[in-house]
C-alpha positions in Angstrom: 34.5 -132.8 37.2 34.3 -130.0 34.1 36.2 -130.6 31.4 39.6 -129.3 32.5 41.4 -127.4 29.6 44.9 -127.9 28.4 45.3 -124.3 29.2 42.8 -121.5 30.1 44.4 -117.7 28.7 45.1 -115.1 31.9 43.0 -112.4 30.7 41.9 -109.3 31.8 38.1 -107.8 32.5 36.2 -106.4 30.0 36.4 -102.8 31.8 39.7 -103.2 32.7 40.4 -102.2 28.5 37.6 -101.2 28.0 38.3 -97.2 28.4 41.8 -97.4 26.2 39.9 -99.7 23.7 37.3 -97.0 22.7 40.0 -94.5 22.9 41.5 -96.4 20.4 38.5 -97.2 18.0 37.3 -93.2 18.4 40.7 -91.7 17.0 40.8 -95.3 14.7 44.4 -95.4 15.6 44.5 -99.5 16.0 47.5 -100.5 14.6 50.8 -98.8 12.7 52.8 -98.7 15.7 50.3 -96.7 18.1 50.6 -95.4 21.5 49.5 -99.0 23.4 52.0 -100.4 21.0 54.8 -98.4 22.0 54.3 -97.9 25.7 54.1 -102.2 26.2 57.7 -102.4 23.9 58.8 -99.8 26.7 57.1 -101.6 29.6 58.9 -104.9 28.5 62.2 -103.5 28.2 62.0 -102.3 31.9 60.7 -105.9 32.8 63.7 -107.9 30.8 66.3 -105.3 31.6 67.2 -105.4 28.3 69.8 -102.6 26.5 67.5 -102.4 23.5 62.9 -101.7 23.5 62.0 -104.8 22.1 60.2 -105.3 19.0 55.9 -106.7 19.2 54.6 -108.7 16.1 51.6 -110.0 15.6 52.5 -113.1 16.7 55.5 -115.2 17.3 55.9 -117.1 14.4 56.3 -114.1 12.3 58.7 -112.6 15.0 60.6 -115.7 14.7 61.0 -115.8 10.6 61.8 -112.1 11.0 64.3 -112.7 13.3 65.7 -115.6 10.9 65.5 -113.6 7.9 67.1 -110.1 10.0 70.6 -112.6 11.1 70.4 -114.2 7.7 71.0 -110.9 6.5 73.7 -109.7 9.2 75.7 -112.3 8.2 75.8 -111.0 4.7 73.8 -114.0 2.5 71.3 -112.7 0.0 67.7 -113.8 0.8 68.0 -116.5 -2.2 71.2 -118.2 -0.4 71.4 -120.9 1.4 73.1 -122.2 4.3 72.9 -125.4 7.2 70.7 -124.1 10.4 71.5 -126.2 13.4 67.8 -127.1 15.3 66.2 -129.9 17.4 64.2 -132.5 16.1 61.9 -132.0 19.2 60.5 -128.9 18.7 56.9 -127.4 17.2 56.7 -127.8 13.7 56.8 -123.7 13.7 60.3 -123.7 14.7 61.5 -125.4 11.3 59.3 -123.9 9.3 60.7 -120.7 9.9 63.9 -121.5 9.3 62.5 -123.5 5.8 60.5 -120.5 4.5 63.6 -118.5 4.5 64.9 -120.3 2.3 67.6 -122.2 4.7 68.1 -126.2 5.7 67.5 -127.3 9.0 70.2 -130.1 10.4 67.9 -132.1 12.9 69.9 -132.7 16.4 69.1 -134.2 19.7 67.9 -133.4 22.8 68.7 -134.3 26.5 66.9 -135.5 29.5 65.7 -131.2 30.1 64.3 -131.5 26.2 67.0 -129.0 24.6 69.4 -129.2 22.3 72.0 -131.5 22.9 75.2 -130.1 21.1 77.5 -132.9 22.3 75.9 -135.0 19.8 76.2 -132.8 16.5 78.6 -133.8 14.2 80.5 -132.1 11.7 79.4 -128.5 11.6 81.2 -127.2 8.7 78.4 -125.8 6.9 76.4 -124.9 9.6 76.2 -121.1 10.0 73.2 -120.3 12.4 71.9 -122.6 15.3 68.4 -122.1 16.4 67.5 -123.5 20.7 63.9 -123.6 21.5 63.5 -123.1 25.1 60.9 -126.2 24.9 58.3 -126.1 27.4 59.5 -122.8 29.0 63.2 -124.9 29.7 66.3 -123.7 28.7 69.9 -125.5 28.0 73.1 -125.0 29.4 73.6 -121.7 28.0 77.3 -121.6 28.9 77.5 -125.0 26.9 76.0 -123.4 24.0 77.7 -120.0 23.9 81.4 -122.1 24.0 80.3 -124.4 21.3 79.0 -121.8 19.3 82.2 -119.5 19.6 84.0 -122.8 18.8 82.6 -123.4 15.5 81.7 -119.5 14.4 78.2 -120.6 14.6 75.4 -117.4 15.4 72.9 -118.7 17.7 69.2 -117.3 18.1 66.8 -118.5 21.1 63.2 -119.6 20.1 61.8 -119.2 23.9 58.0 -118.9 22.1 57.0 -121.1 25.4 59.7 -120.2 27.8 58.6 -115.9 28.7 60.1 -115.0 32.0 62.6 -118.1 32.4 65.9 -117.4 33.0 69.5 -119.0 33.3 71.9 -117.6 36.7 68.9 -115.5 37.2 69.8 -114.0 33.7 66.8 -113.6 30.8 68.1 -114.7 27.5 68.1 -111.6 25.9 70.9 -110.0 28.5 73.5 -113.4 27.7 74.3 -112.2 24.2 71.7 -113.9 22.3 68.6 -112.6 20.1 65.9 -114.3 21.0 62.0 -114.1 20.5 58.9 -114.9 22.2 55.2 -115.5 21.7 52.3 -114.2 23.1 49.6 -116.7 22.3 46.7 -117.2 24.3 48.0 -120.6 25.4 51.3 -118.9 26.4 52.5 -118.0 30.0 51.9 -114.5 29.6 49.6 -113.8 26.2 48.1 -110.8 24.5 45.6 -112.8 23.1 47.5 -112.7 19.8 51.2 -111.7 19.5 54.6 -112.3 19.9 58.2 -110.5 20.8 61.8 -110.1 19.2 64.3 -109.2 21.4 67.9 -108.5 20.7 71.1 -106.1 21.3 72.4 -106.3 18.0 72.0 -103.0 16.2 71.4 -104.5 13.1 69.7 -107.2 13.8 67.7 -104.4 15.3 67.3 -102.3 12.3 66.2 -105.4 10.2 64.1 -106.2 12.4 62.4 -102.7 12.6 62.2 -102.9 8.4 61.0 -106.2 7.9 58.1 -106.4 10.3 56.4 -103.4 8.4 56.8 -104.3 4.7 60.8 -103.3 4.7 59.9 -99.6 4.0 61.9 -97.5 5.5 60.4 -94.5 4.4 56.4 -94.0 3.7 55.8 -91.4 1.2 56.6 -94.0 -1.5 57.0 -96.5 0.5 60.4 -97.0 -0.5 61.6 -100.9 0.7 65.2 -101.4 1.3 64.4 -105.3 2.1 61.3 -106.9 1.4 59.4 -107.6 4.8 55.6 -108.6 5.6 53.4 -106.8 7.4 53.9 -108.5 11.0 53.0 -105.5 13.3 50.8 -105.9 16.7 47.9 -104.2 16.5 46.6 -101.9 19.5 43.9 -104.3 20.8 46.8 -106.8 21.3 49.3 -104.6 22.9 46.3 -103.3 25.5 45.5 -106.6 26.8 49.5 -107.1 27.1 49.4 -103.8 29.3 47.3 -105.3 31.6 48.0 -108.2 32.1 52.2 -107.3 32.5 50.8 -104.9 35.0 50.1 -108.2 36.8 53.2 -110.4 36.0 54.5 -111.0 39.4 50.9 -112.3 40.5 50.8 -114.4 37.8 54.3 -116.0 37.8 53.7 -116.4 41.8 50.6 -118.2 41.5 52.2 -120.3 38.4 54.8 -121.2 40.6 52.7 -122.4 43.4 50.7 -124.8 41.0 54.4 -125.5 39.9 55.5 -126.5 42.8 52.3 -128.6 43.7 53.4 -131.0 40.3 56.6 -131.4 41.3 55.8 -132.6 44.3 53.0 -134.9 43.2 54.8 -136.3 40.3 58.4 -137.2 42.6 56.6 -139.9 44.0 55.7 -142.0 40.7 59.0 -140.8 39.0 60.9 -142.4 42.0 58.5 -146.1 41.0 59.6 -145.4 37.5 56.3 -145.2 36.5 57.1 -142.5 34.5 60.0 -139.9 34.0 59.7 -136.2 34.1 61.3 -133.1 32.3 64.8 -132.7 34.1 65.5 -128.6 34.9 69.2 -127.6 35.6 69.3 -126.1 39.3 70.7 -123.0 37.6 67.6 -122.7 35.3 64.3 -121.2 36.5 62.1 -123.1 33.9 58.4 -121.7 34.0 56.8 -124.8 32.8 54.8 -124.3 29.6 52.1 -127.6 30.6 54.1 -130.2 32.5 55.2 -132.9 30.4 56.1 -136.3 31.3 57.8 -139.3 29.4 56.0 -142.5 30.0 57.5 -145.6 29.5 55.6 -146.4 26.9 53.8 -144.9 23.3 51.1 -142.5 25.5 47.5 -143.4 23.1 45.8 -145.0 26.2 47.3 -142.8 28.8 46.1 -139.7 26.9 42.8 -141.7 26.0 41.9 -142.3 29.8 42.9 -139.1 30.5 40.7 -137.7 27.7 37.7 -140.0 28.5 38.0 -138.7 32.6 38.0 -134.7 30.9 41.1 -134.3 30.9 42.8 -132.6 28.0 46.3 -133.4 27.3 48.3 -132.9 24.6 51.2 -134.4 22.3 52.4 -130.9 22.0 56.1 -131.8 20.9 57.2 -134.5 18.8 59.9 -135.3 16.6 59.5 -133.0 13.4 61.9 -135.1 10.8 59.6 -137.6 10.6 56.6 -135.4 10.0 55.1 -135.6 6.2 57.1 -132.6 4.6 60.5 -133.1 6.7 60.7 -137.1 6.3 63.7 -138.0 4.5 64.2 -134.5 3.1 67.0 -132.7 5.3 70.4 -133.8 7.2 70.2 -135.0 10.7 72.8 -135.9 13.7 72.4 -138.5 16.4 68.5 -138.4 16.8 68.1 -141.7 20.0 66.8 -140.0 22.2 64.4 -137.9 20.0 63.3 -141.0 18.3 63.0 -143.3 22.4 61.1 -140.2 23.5 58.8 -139.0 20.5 55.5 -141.0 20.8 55.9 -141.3 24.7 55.9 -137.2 26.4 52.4 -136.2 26.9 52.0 -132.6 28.1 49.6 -132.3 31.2 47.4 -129.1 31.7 49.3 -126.5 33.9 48.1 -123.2 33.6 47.8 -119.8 36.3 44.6 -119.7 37.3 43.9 -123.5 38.0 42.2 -124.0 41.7 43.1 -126.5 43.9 40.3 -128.9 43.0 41.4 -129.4 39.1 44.8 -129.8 40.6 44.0 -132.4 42.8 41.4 -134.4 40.2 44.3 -134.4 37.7 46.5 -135.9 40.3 43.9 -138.5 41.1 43.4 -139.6 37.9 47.0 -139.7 36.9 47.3 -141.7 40.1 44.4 -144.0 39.2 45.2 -145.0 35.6 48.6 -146.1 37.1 46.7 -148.0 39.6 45.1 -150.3 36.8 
């Protein structure tokens, strides 16, 4: 068998873009907010149903410390205060550093058997002003559970879905619950633009910091006059084309995602029901897209991902636990972190992409199958 790839991008033919890319390189209008720009914010505010267009960057980790820095803001701190940000452990080291560069302290917390934040075992939440959920591996929480603790403790909550585009809770996408959220559009995301990433939120002033700090903060260009100070974090046409395209196919490629969905579940009931191994648990209210398909063995994963690897297979780590990464270790408060710290060495994310055929599927499954066989 070919090596089969942790993911392979959906992308679309050369001359499928290729007329609207040399439009774009004739008139030399490739970035600043073009016409491809605008039209795919428009497209995806018809696809979310969201009140407000949403707002592109040129990726998501930038749309991500935007939207830190934009509720930082709203809340009425200066960009050299401080304050607790409430955050998994079990997340991509992007999510904290976010939340770091802007000057903020992350409080590590748990997760649950679905991999999200676990806010029944936070602690005192005095300090903590802002409480970041990544939607990991295209999951999502409780929301409901969430929202009430949040209201509880006058805490403002933003979503960091970066894996989870298109998922939704009671058939609701984040962004129409009453949370800001973002997304990311990276080649090895569900649905990608090669490059590129997504703020989303109803908030008018989240909004208009949004809009400010994403192009430098100016919000006027003869001087270029900055009422904030922002980085340049726009998507540039190229980006937003390829976005066109391939949102123009969406519902093909969530149906065909779904059927290679469905194919792993089924497979891995069987071995999950041995306790060979234990999967990522999905609420039946949640419609979880699967980002990869990660399972927790029962023990540290180096020779599962080894065979795996040696068979060409590519797997990854993907998540771990980021307070005990070099820079975090020891530096920041944490809650209850067991189930962080049982699960860390042990998930191992297995290739699950859209356009996988029938015969990677079923050589994935048969080595899984034989390396349990040993």
């Amino acid at each position: 068998m070919k090596q089969i790839n942790i993911v392979k991008p959906f992308l679309p033919d050369i001359d499928e873009i290729y007329e609207d890319f040399a439009k774009c390189l004739a008139t030399g209008m490739v970035t600043n907010n073009s016409a491809n720009v605008r039209s795919f914010e428009e497209k995806l505010q018809e696809f979310l149903g969201c009140k407000t267009k949403p707002l592109t960057f040129c990726n998501g980790e930038l749309a991500l410390f935007s939207l830190v820095q934009a509720v930082k803001l709203k809340l009425g701190y200066k960009l050299e205060d401080s304050f607790d940000v409430l955050v998994p452990s079990f997340t991509f080291s992007g999510t904290i550093n976010a939340i770091v560069m802007n000057h903020l302290k992350p409080v590590f917390c748990d997760v649950d058997e679905t991999l999200t934040l676990d806010v029944t075992k936070c602690g005192n939440t005095n300090d903590i002003k802002l409480m970041v959920v990544v939607g990991a591996y295209g999951n999502l929480p409780d929301i409901d559970i969430i929202a009430k603790f949040a209201r509880k403790n006058n805490i403002h909550v933003i979503f960091d879905n970066a894996p989870a585009f298109a998922s939704r809770f009671k058939n609701q996408y984040v962004c129409n619950l009453g949370f800001s959220e973002i997304y990311s559009f990276h080649a090895s995301k569900i649905f990608n633009t090669m490059e590129g990433g997504l703020a989303v939120t109803n908030d008018s002033e989240i909004y208009n910091y949004l809009t400010l700090i994403r192009d430098f903060g100016q919000y006027e260009k003869v001087r270029g006059n900055v009422s904030v100070p922002g980085l340049n974090s726009k998507m540039p046409e190229i980006s937003a084309i390829v976005g066109l395209k391939n949102l123009e196919k969406i519902d093909f490629i969530l149906a065909k995602r779904w059927k290679n969905i469905n194919k792993y579940k089924s497979f891995f009931e069987n071995p999950e029901r041995q306790h060979l191994f234990s999967t990522m648990k999905v609420r039946e209210d949640v419609q979880c897209n699967y980002l990869y398909f990660p399972i927790i063995l029962k023990e540290e994963a180096t020779n599962f991902v080894s065979y795996l690897q040696a068979n060409n297979i590519t797997v990854r780590r993907y998540y771990t636990a980021v307070h005990d990464l070099d820079f975090y270790k020891g530096k920041y408060l944490s809650f209850n972190l067991d189930y962080t710290d049982a699960i860390k060495d042990r998930v191992v994310a297995i290739p699950l992409h859209t356009i996988m055929d029938d015969d990677e599927i079923n050589y994935i499954f048969e080595i899984v199958t034989n390396y349990f066989s040993l």
